[in-house]
ZAZA-537982 format. One line per 5 residues: for each residue x, y, z of C-alpha. Coordinates in nm, 3 decimals, always signed. Each point is the difference from the previous one (the first is absolute). Layout:
N
X Y Z  ...
END
This chain:
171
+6.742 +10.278 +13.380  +0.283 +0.060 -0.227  +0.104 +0.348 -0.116  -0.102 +0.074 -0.416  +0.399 +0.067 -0.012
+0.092 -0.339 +0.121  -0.288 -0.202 -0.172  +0.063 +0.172 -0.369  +0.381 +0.038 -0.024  +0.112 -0.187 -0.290
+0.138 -0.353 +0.049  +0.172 -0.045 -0.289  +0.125 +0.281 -0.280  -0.264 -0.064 -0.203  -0.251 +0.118 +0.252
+0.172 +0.334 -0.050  -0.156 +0.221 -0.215  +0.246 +0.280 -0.063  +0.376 +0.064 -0.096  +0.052 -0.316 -0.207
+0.326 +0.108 -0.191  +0.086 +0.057 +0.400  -0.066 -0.323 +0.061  +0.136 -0.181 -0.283  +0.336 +0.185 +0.049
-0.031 -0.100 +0.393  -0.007 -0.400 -0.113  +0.296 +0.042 -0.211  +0.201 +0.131 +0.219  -0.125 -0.285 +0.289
+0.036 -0.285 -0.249  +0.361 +0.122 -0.110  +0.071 +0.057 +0.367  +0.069 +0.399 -0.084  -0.021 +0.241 +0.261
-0.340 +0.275 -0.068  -0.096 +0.321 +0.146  -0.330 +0.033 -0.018  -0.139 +0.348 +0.010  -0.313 +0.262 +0.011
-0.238 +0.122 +0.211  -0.112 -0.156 +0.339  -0.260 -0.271 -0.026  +0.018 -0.050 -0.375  +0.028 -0.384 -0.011
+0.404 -0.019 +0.042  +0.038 -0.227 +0.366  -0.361 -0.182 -0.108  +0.188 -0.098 -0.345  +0.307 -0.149 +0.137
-0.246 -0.218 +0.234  -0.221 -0.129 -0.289  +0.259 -0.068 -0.195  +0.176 -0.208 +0.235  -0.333 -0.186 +0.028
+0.022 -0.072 -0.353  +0.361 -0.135 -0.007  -0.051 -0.142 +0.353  +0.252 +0.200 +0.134  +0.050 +0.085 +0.384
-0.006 +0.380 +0.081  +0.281 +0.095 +0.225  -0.092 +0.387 +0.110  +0.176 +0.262 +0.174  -0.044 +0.374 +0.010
+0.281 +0.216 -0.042  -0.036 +0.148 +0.308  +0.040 -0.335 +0.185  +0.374 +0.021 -0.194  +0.166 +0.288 +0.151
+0.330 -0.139 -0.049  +0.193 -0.249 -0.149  +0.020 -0.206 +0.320  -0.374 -0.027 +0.015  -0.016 -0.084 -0.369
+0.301 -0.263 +0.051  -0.201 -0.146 +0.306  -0.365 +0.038 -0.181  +0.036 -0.155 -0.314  +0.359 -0.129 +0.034
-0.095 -0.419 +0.048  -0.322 +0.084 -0.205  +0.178 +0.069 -0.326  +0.231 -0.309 -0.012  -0.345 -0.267 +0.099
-0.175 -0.104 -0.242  -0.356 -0.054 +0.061  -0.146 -0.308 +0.141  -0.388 +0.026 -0.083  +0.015 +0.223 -0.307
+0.159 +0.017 -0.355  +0.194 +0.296 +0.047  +0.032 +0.310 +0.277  -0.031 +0.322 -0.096  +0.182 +0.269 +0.241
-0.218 +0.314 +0.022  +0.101 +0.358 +0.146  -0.241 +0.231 +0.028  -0.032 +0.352 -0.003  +0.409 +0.043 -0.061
-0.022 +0.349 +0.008  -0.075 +0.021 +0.362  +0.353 -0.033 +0.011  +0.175 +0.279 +0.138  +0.388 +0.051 -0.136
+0.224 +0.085 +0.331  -0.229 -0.150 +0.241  -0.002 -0.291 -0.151  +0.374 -0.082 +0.025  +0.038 -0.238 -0.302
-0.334 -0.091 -0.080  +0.009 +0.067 -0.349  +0.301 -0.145 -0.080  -0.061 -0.295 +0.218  -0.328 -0.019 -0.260
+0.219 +0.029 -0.331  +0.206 -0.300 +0.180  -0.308 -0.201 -0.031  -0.088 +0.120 -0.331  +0.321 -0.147 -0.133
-0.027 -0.339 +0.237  -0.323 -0.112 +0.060  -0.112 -0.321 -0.140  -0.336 +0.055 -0.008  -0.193 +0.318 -0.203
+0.020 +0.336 +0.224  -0.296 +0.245 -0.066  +0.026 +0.320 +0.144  -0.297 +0.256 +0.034  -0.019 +0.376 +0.027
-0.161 +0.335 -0.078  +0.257 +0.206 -0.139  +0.280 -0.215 -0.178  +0.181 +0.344 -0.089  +0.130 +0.069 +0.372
+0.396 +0.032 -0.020  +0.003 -0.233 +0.243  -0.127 -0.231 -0.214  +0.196 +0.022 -0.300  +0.273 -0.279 +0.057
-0.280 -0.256 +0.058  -0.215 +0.191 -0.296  +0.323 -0.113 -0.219  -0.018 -0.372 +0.121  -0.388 -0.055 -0.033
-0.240 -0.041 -0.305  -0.244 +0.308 +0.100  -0.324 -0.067 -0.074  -0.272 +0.283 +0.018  -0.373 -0.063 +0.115
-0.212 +0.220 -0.084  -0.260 +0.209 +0.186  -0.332 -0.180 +0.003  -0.242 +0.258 -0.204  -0.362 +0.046 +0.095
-0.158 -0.205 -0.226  +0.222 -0.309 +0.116  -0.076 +0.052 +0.357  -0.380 +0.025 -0.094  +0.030 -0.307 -0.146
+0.184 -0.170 +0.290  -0.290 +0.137 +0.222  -0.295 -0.090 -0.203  +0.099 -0.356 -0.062  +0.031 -0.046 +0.377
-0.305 +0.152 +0.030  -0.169 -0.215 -0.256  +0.137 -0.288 +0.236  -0.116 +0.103 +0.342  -0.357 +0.096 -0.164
+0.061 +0.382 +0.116
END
């Protein structure tokens, strides 16, 4: 049996029913091959949105968490090949990091600007994710990224969300 979560996350951005400007602004920035911070609260649509997006522009998803890049040598060795190939089943590749703000400054011995590197380099679209875009830490790639805000789902929309599933599954 498949999990609600898996079985009614939107496929493509249209499915999404929340945070259009967000959205809009997100497939600028991945059609001009711009580098976006996405921001806002957990679970508010921002990883989902990058996914059904690249569905629409058949676009494979390369992910990584920040805290899988704890320096620039993993970073180099992570995404290093990935950045230069272009895709072989897909249109286009979009290189997601998620959650940037796990990051942690000294610990993370070049990290960050290892990141701003690929900002500047990459030849695909780089979307970043986080909660808190405002961290100092943050600021030099805040400065090289298109921040785009989504919003805090209010009650009404997740009623909404939750009703029409429930309409579905006869509940």
């Amino acid at each position: 049996m498949k999990l609600f979560t898996d079985k009614y996350k939107p496929k493509s951005a249209r499915d999404i029913q929340h945070n259009y400007e967000a959205i809009t602004k997100l497939k600028e920035c991945v059609n001009n091959n711009k580098p976006a911070l996405l921001y806002g609260p957990t679970g508010n649509g921002k990883t989902i949105s990058v996914y059904a997006l690249a569905t629409d522009l058949n676009y494979e998803i390369l992910e990584l968490n920040a805290s899988d890049l704890r320096n620039s040598e993993s970073i180099e060795e992570i995404l290093g090949n990935s950045l230069n190939q272009k895709s072989l089943f897909y249109n286009g590749k979009i290189i997601l990091v998620d959650e940037i703000d796990g990051l942690s400054g000294k610990e993370d011995r070049g990290g960050v600007q290892a990141l701003l590197g690929l900002l500047s380099d990459s030849n695909f679209p780089i979307v970043l994710t986080c909660n808190n875009p405002w961290d100092s830490k943050l600021s030099s790639i805040r400065n090289k990224s298109k921040l785009i805000e989504f919003k805090k789902l209010s009650e009404k929309e997740i009623f909404g969300i939750l009703k029409a599933i429930a309409n579905k599954e006869n509940i």
